[in-house]
N, C-alpha and C positions, 0 to 999 in steps of 0.2 A: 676369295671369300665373299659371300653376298650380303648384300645391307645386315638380311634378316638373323644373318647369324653374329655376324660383327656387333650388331645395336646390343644381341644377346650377351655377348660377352660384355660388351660394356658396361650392361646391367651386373655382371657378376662381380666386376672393378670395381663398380660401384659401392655394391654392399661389402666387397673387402674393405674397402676406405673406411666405411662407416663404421665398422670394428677392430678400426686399426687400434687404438687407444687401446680396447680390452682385451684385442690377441697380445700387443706387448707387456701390456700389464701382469699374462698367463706366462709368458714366455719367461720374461724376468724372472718371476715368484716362484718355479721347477726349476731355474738356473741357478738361485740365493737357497737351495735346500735340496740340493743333487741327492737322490736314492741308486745304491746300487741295483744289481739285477736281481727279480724277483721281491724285491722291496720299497716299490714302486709304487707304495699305496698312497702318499700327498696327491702325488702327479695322476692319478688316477681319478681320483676324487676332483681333484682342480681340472680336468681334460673333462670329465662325462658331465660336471655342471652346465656348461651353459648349451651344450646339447642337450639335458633333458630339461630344461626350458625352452628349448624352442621346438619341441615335440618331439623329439629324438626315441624311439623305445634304446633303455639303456638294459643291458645284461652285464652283471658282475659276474670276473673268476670264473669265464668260461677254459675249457682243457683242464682244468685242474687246477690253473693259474690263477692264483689270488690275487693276480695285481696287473690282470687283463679284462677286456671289455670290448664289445660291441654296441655300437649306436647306430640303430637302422631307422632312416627314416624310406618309407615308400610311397614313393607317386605315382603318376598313372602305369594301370597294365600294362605286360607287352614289352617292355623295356629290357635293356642288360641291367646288371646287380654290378655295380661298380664300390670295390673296395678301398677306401683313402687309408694308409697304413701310418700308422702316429707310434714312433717308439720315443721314452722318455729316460730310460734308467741312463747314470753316471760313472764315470771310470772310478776307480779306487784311487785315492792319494789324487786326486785330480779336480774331477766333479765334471762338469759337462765340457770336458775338453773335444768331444765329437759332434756335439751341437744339436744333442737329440731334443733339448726343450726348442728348439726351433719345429723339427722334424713334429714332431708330434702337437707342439702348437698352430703350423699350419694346418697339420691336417684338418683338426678343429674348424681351423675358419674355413678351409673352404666346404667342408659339407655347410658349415652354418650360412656360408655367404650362395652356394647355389641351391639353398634350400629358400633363402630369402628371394630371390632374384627369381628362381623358376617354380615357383609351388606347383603348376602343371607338366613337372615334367617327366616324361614316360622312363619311369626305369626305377630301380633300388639302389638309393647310398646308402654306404654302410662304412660306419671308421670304425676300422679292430684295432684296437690299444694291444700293439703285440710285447710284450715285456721283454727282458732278457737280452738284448741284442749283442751285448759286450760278453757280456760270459753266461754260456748258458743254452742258448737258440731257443727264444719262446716261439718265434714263428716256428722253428722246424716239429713243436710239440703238437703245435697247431693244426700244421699240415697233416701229422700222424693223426688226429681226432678228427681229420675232416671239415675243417671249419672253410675249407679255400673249396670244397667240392661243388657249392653250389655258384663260388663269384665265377666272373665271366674276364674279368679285367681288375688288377691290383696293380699299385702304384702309390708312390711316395714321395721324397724330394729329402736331400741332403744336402745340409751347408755345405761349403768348399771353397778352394781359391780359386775357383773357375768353374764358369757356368758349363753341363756336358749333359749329356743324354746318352750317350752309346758306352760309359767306361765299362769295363769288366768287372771280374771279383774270381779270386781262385779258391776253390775249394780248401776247406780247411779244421783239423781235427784239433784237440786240447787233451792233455796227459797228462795225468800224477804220476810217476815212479818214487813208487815206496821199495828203500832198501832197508833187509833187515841183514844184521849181523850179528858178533859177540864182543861185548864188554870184555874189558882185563884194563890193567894196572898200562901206562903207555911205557912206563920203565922199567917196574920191576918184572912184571912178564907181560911183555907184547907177543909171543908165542901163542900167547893161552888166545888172545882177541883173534876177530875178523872185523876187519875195519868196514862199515858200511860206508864212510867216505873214501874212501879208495874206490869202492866202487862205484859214486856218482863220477869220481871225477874220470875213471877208465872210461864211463859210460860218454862224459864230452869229448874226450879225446876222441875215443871212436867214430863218433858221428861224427864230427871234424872231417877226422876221414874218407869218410862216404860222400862230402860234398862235391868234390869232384865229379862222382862218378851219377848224378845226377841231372836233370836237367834245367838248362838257364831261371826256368820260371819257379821253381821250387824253392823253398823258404824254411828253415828250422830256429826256432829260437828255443833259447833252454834260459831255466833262472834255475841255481839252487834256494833250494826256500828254508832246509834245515841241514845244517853242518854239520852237527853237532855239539856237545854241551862246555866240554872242556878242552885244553889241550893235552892233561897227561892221564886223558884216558879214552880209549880206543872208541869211536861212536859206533852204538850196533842199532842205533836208527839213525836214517836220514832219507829227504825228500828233495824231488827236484820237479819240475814244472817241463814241458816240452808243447812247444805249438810247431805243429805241422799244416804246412800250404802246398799246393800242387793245382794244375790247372785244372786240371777235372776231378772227379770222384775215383775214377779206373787211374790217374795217374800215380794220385793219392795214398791209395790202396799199395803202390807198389813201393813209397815212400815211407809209409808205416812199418810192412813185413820187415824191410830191410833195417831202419832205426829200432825196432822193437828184439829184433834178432841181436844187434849188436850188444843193446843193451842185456838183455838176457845174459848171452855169451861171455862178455866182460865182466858181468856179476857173480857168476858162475865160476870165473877165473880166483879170483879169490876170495872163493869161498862163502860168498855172499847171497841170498834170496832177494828175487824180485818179483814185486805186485805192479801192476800195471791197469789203475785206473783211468779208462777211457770216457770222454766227452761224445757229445754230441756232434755229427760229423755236419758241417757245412756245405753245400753244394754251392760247385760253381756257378756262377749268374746266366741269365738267358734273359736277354734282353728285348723284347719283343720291337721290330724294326719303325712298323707300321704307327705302332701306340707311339713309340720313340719321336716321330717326326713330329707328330700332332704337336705331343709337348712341346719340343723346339719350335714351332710356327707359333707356339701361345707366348715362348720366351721373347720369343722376337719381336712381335705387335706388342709386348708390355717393355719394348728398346734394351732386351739383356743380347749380349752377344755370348754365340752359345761356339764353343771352339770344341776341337776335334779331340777325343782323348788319346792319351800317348800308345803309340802303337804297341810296346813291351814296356811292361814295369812300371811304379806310378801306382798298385793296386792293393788292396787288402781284400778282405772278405766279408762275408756277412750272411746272414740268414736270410735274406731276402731270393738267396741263389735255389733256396728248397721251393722256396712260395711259385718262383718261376718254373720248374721243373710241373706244375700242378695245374699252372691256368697262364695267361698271355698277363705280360709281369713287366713292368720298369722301375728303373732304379734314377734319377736322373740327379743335376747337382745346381746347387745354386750359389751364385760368387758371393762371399760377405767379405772376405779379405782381400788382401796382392799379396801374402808371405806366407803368413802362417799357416802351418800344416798341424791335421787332426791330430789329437791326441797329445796335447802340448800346452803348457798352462798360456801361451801367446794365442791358441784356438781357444780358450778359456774366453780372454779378455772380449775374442771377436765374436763370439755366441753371445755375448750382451752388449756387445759395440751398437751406435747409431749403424750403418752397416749392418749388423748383422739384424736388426729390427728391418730395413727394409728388405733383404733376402726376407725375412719369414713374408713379410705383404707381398714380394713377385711369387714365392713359393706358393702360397696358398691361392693367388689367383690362378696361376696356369694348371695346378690341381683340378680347381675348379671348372676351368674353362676346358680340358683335355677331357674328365666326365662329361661335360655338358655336349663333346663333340661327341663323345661314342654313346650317348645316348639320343644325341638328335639325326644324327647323321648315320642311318643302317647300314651304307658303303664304307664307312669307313669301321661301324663295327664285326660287318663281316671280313674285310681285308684282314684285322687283326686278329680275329679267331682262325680264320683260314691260316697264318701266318704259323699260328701256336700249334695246330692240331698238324700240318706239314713238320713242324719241326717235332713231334710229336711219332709222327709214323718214320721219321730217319733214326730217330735215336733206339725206338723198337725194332727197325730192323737189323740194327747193329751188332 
């Protein structure tokens, strides 16, 4: 790395430092007042203020999304369009057990902090407040409107218990199964009913079944969400919840027909109707290699040690896997813990921990410093486009 670009970055350290006080300040106050998905308007309003103070063009409720946003700031011509991706919303019964008021508070700083540091410099930041990440996929609505068609390079940074750049994500789909049945007496004539719970729970067992005949990386979880009302009378409604994983979109695909089938078939059995309200489909991640490194050499010069992610297993999903599928994309992770795992009121405590306030200050510098390399450095941001558009003509000729 040469003086000129090191001294640069140091410049961006810099002005992270110098808002470190008001990024934890943001960070805190979306942690103390969790929105779930799509209801993300505090954190909205508290994220696009101190970008459009510092000249930010701010756009509300773009895709349709009332609780999404773009902040473009542009500098000189000629440059890439680099998108810093800021998610905020909260888990249910939880609140920010995945650590998205970090995720989206960096991002914040670091457009703010390489807008301060490089006011000349050649290229388009742009942070899209994507909504919805937990339930929902605002980025994949995004992706459907075109909003990713014009960036060149998107990226983001998530808390975790260990700093990584290259983890995975498996594709991943979300299900209502509504059963309808018939009411009757449970004692005096159970003849007359059709249990709509007999057929959720036909419907667990069967998938049960099937997990064998599946493979290693594949995931099904089911909740039932409605029982029904009494015991001595037969339910002719009831609901059940199903999340399906799979490593790719085609594996996925083959994971559905066959749980969707069962279910059907088992409902069918006794006598029971099935609705099957499908979600928004997840795609697997694509990691772009090139972008990946960058980040890791910025984790490094800012002293994080960045470890290898687990070869199998270890993974969840996310919408970030569509944004990838559209433009040259990372996902990478930043330590605030040694224990604690996402989604867990002990991730709670560490998204506001001392910890988890300096993760947000490493997260938003190397943000920062990983645009500032793909837009100073054209070898490195054609390696990355080259990288996307190769991977790009493999997956078309498949």
């Amino acid at each position: 790395m040469n003086s000129d670009v090191l001294e640069g970055k140091k410049m961006i350290q810099a002005a992270v430092d110098a808002r470190d006080h008001e990024l934890r300040e943001l960070s805190l106050k979306i942690h103390r007042n969790p929105e779930l998905s799509f209801q993300e308007y505090q954190a909205m309003e508290w994220l696009t203020e101190p970008l459009e103070k510092a000249g930010f063009t701010i756009e509300k409720g773009i895709s349709n999304l009332e609780t999404s946003f773009r902040a473009t700031w542009k500098g000189q011509p000629g440059g890439p369009t680099v998108a810093i991706l800021a998610e905020y919303d909260a888990l249910k019964g939880l609140g920010h057990g995945c650590g998205h008021n970090i995720i989206g508070t960096s991002a914040v700083g670091a457009a703010l902090a390489l807008k301060a540091a490089h006011p000349n410099l050649q290229g388009e930041i742009v942070v899209l407040g994507t909504p919805a990440e937990e339930e929902g996929g605002g980025k994949i609505l995004m992706v459907q409107d075109g909003v990713f068609d014009d960036v060149d390079v998107a990226m983001m940074c998530h808390p975790q218990k260990q700093s990584m750049v290259l983890r995975g994500g498996l594709a991943c789909v979300d299900a209502i199964f509504k059963f309808y049945g018939k009411s009757a007496h449970a004692s005096s004539a159970p003849e007359k009913g059709i249990s709509a719970l007999d057929a959720v729970i036909n419907t667990f067992v069967t998938v049960n079944s099937l997990r064998q005949f599946f493979k290693d990386d594949v995931r099904i979880h089911g909740i039932i969400t409605k029982g029904g009302e009494a015991t001595n009378v037969v339910p002719d409604y009831c609901e059940a919840e199903f999340l399906l994983r799979a490593e790719t979109v085609d594996e996925l695909n083959i994971v559905r027909n066959k749980v969707y089938a069962a279910a059907r078939h088992t409902t069918e059995a006794v006598g029971a109707k099935l609705e099957i309200i499908e979600g928004l489909v997840y795609a697997e991640r694509n990691n772009n290699k090139k972008l990946a490194s960058l980040f890791k050499e910025n984790l490094e010069l800012l002293g994080e040690e960045v470890i290898e992610p687990p070869k199998k297993g270890g993974i969840g999903s996310s919408d970030i896997g569509n944004v990838g599928q559209v433009t040259a994309t990372i996902h990478p992770y930043i330590k605030i813990t040694d224990d604690a795992t996402t989604h867990t009121p002990e991730f709670v405590e560490a998204a506001k921990s001392e910890n988890g306030m300096q993760g947000l200050n490493k997260a938003a510098k190397a943000l920062a410093m990983t645009a500032y390399d793909v837009c100073c450095n054209p070898a490195h941001f054609q390696a990355i486009r080259n990288e996307f558009e190769e991977w790009k003509k493999k997956k078309q000729s498949k």
